[in-house]
C-alpha positions, 0 to 999 in steps of 0.5 A: 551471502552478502551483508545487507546495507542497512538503510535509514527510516528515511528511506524506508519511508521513502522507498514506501512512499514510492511503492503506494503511489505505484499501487495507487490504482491496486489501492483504489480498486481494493477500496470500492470492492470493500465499500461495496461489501460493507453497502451490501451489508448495511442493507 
């Protein structure tokens, strides 16, 4: 096995940054499923 190249807050925070603006739309369909639970609770 190789040695991982050990990487930089920074580009953990980037490489982060990167996958949630893929995931934007996954994200935003997670929220209204969950906002619409927490409506039909509320009634």
């Amino acid at each position: 096995m190789r040695k991982m190249k050990k990487r930089t807050f920074s580009e953990l925070v980037h490489e982060n940054k990167l996958e949630i603006m893929r995931n934007q739309g996954e994200m935003e369909k997670i929220e209204r499923k969950l906002e619409e639970k927490h409506a039909k609770k509320a009634q």
